[in-house]
C-alpha positions in Angstrom: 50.5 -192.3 -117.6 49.3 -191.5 -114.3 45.9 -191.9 -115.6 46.5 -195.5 -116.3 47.6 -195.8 -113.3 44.4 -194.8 -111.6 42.4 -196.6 -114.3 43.8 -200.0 -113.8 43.7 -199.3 -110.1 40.1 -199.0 -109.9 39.4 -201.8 -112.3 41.2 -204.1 -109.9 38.7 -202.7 -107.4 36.0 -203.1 -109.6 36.9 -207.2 -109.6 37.5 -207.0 -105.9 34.0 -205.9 -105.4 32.4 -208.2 -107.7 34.7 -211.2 -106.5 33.4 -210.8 -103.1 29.8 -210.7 -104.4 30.1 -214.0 -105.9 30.6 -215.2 -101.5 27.3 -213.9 -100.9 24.7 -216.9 -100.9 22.4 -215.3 -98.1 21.6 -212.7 -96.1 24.2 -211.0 -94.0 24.1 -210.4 -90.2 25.5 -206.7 -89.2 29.0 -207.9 -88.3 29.2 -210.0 -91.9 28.1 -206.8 -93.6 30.4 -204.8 -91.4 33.9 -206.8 -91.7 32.7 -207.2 -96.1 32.6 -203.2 -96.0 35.5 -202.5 -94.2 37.7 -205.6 -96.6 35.8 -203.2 -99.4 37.3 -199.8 -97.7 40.7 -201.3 -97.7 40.8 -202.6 -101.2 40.0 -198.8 -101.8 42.5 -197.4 -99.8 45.0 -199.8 -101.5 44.0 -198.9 -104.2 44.9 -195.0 -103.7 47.8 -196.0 -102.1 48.9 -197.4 -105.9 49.5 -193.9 -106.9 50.8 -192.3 -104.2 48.7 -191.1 -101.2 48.4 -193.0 -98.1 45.8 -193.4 -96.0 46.2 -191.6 -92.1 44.5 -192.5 -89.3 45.3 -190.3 -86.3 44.8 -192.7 -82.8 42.4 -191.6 -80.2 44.5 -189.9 -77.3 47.0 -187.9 -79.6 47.0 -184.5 -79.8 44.6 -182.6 -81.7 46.7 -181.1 -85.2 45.1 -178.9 -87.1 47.1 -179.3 -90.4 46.0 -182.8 -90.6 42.8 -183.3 -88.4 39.4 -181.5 -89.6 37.0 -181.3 -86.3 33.7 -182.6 -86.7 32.3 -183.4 -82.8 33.6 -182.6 -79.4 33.7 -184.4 -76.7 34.3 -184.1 -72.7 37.6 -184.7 -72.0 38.3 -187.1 -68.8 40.5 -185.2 -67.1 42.7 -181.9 -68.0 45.4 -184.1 -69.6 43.1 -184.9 -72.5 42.1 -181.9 -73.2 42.7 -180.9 -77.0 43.2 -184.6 -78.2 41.3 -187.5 -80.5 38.3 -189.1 -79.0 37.0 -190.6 -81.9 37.8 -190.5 -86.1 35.1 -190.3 -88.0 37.0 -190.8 -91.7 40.4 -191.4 -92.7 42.5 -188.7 -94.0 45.1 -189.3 -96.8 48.6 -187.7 -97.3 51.3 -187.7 -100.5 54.3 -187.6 -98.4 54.1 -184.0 -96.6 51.1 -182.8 -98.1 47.4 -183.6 -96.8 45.2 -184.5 -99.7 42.2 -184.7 -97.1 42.3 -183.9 -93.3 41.3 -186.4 -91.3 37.6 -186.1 -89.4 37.8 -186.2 -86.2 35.6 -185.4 -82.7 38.3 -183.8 -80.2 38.4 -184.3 -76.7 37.6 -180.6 -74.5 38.3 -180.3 -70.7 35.4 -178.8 -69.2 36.4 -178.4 -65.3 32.7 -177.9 -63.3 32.5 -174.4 -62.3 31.4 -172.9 -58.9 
């Protein structure tokens, strides 16, 4: 059963994609491309969403959690007060309820006070 969930779940994505296909009559510009991705990214993560997992996306500025956040970048913190936090995600993480199914990437913020 949960099989068919997933299997009719992607073929709805499948007709998604192809549906928005059939709009192209031309080349794109970047933000066209861009905003047609990102519609194709959602479709996805509703589609994961159908059977159970959510998507999480941690907002730049909170702090840094290890149980849900994988680093991939650092970068220099503004002031002390940012230190340890999200600059930047990178990719989406997804959770079922409690439990992470994939940390999120993110590049973490790091107070570096100049030195004599």
């Amino acid at each position: 059963m949960a099989l068919d969930l997933v299997r009719h779940s992607l073929i709805r994505l499948h007709d998604q994609i192809l549906r928005q296909a059939e709009h192209v009559t031309g080349p794109l510009d970047v933000d066209e491309l861009r905003a047609l991705l990102t519609a194709l990214a959602d479709e996805a993560a509703d589609t994961v969403a159908r059977t159970g997992v959510q998507r999480y996306v941690p907002r730049p500025g909170e702090a840094f959690d290890m149980t849900s956040q994988r680093p991939v970048g650092r970068a220099v913190a503004e002031g002390p007060e940012a230190d340890r936090t999200v600059a930047r995600v990178v990719a989406a993480g997804f959770v079922q309820g409690e439990r992470v199914v994939r940390k999120a990437d993110v590049v973490v913020s790091r107070w570096e006070p100049d030195t004599p």
